[in-house]
Residue, then its C-alpha position, 0 to 999 in steps of 0.5 A: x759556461x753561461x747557463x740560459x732558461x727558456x726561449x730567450x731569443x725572439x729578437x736577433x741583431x745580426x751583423x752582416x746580414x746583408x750578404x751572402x749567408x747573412x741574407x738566408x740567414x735573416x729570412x730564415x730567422x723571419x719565417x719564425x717570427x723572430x724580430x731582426x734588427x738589421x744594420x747597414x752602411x746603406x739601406x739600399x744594400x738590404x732593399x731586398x731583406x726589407x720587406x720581411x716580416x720582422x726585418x728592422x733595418x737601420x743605417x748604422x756603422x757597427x765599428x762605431x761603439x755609441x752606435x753598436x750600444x743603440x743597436x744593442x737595446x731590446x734584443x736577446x741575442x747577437x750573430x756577428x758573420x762580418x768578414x773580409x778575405x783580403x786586408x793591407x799588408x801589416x806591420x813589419x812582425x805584425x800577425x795581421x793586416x789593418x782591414x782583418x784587425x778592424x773586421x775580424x778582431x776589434x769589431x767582436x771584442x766591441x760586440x763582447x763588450x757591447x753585449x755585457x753592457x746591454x744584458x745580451x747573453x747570447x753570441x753566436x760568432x763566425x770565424x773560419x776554419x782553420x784559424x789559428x794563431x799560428x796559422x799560415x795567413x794573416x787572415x787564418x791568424x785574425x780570424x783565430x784572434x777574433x774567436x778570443x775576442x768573442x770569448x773575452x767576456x765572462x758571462x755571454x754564452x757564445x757559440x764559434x762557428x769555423x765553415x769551409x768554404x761556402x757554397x749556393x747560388x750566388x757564391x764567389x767560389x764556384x761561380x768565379x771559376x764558373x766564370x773564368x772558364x766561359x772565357x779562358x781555353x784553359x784555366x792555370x791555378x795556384x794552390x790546386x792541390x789545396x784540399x777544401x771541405x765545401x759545406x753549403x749556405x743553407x746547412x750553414x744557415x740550418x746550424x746557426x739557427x738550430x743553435x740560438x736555442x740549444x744550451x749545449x752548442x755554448x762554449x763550443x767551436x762548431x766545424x761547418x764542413x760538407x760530406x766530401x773533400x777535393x782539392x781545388x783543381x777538383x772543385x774548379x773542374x766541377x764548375x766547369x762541367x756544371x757550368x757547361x764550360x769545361x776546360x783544362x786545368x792545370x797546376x802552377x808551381x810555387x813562384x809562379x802561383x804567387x806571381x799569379x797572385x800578386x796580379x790578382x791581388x792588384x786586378x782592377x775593381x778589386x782583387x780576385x785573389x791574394x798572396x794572403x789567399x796562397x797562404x792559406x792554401x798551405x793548411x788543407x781546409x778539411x774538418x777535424x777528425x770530430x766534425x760532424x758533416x753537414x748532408x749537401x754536397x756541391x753536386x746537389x745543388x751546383x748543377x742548378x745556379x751554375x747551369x740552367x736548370x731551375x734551382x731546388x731551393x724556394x729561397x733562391x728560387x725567389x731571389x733569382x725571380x726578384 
């Protein structure tokens, strides 16, 4: 285990910063003081990051190495929560899809490698819970591949991070179903006795700060899970009822879910959902016997993005007004 002196953490290069977690994350890490060095493909994707104090973001492509190397200089620590739910299929016998390998397995083994070379000694990484390299989706399976990445170099004091699914305004979970519910009379789901542990975004943003400086968080896999467990027809209902459009739901048996999926997987725009998604339905996403639960519940905080009350939280009460 890496062993590390004093606050050693001032400067923070944070790769997916942009996004749903990434966002609070850095205005987190702003409010302290902190300087963060914020790549993206396009700037415009930050525009709302970039008037913070400290919040240094530059155009860059992360999977580039000469590129990662020149974003690397001058900071103390590096929090990767890059991530994709969906990838092309594989290779026949392959573990995993082209996308999940670029994102989930090549991009941490050239951040370890990038962080050894610059002197950067602290990583904290994002995975996911439930990864494992016998896992029954390709994503579970990278996901478990890019933890060894993340590991792969002596010396850097790395932190894993394995969330459930995430919840807060502007989520695509609860809101999806939310959704989905203002126009379908019923709602028909694969997988809804899948049982999910939610955990919400600012606790998982709390744990990433708090660890940065806390020694004893090195080395370690950290489960981010919530105070309850449901299964997803629960957690669907529950959008529907804070959302005040409650409806029907109803379970579909194995082909049909999988059917289901398919479309989904090739909806216009994007896909919805996956067969890969299925997959990992088949391992209920609910902490080990050790976790420690974070405090919220989506009952606290969903009743207010999914309905109209006004949220309780001033980061996204901000973000709603901007």
């Amino acid at each position: 285990m890496a062993i590390l002196h004093g606050p050693y953490c001032a400067n923070v290069l944070v790769l997916g910063g942009s996004g749903f977690i990434g966002s609070r994350l850095v205005a987190q890490l702003a409010s302290q003081g902190r300087g963060i060095v914020l790549p993206t493909r396009r700037a415009i994707n930050a525009r709302h990051l970039q008037m913070l104090p400290g919040v240094d973001v530059v155009e860059a492509d992360i999977h580039d190495e000469a590129a990662l190397a020149q974003l690397m200089r001058g900071v103390d620590a590096v929090i990767n929560l890059v991530g994709v739910l969906h990838s092309r299929r594989g290779r026949s016998g392959t573990a995993y899809g082209p996308d999940f390998e670029r994102a989930h397995v090549e991009l941490p083994r050239k951040v370890a490698a990038a962080c050894v070379r610059a002197g950067v000694r602290r990583s904290l990484h994002m995975s996911a819970l439930g990864a494992s390299p016998d896992g029954p989706s390709m994503y579970l399976r990278s996901k478990a591949a890019g933890e060894a990445a993340a590991l792969s170099q002596p010396g850097l004091a790395v932190t894993i991070f394995r969330p459930s699914v995430v919840f807060g305004e502007g989520d695509s979970f609860l809101n999806l179903f939310a959704s989905l519910q203002k126009i379908l009379p019923v709602v028909a789901i694969g997988g809804a006795d899948a049982r999910f542990q939610p955990v919400y975004v600012e606790d998982v943003v709390h744990a990433f700060v708090a660890a940065l400086e806390d020694q004893a968080t090195i080395g370690q896999v950290v489960e981010l899970v919530g105070p309850k467990v449901y299964t997803l027809r629960e957690l669907v209902q529950l959008a529907g009822r804070y959302s005040g459009h409650p409806r029907p739901v109803f379970g579909l048996p194995p082909a049909l879910a999988r059917m289901q999926a398919w479309f989904l997987e090739h909806a216009p725009g994007g896909p919805l959902m996956s067969r890969d998604n299925l997959d990992s339905m088949q391992t209920d996403n609910v902490g080990s016997p050790g976790a420690v639960p974070m405090p919220t519940a989506p009952e606290d905080i969903a009743p207010f993005y999914l309905g109209d009350q006004p949220s309780p939280t001033g980061y996204d009460h901000t973000r709603r007004r901007g």
